[in-house]
N, C-alpha and C positions, 0 to 999 in steps of 0.2 A: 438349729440355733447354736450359735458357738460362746463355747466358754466362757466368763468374763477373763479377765489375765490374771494369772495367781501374784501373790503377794508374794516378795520375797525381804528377809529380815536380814540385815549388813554388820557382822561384827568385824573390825576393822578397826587398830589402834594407829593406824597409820591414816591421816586425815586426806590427805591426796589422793591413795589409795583404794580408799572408802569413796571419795569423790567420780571416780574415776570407773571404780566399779560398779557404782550405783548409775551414773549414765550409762553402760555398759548394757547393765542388766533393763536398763527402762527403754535403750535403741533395740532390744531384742524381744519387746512386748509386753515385759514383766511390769508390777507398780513396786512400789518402796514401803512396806508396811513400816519400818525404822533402822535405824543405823545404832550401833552402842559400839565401846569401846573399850568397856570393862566385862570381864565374863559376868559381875556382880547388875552393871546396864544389861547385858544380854541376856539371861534370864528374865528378870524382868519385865525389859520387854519382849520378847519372846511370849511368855505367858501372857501378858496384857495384850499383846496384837495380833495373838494364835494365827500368822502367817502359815503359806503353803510352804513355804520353804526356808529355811537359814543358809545362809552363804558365813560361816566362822573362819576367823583366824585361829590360830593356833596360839600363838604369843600373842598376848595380851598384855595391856597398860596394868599393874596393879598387881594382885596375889595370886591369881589365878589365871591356869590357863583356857584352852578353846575346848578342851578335851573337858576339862572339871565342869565347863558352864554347860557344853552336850549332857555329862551326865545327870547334872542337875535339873536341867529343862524334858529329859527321858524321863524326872520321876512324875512327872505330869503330862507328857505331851508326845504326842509319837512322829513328830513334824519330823521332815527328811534335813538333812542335814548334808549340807557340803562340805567339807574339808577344807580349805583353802591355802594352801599353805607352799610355802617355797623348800621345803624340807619332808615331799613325797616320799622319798626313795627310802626311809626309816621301816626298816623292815617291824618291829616292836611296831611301833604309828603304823602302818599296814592291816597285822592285826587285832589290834585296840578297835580300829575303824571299821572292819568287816565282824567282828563279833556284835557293832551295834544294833547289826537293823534298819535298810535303809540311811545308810551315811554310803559317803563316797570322799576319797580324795580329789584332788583337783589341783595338779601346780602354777603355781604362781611362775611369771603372768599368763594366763588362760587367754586362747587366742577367742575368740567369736563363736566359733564352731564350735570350739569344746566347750565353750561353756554354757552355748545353746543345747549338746547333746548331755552334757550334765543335768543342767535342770529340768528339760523335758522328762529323760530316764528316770530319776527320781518321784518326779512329780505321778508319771505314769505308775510308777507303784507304789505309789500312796493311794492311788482311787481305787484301788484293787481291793 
């Protein structure tokens, strides 16, 4: 019997982006547990839709960034987290993201492939 298709949660202040990724992620078998735009939304939901996975931006609408809303959603939640971001190559942002645990970076814009083998990976070591 196979899987059902994991949830995946959309932080994204960029509304096109977020549109765009979210068809994306749903042509590659994933569902959409929700979208936010604020690390303050992401949290939130995050917590209230305990998806298999976050797909984050980094820069965020508001006070906070993608990194502050990861840490706040780690103090409850050990969901794998994507990176998302157009400013990979941030050696600091590198290891901030490999001391967490199941995150990964992922640059913006992420072709099909990679961002099929992002989620999958993840996902696979989450059921571990």
């Amino acid at each position: 019997m196979e899987a059902p298709p994991a949830h995946v949660f959309i932080v994204e202040d960029d509304l096109l982006l977020a549109s765009a990724l979210s068809a994306q992620v749903e042509m590659l078998g994933y569902r959409i547990a929700g979208m936010a735009n604020t690390a303050e939304d992401a949290v939130r939901g995050v917590l209230q839709s305990q998806p298999q996975v976050v797909i984050m931006d980094l820069r965020l609408t508001g006070w906070a960034t993608g990194l502050d809303a990861a840490r706040s959603i780690r103090r409850d939640s050990e969901v794998p987290i994507i990176f998302y971001t157009a400013h990979g190559n941030d050696n600091a942002l590198q290891q901030e993201v490999a001391t967490m645990g199941n995150a990964q970076l992922l640059q913006k814009p992420a072709q099909e492939q990679t961002l099929l083998a992002a989620l999958s990976g993840v996902l696979r070591w989450a059921r571990r």
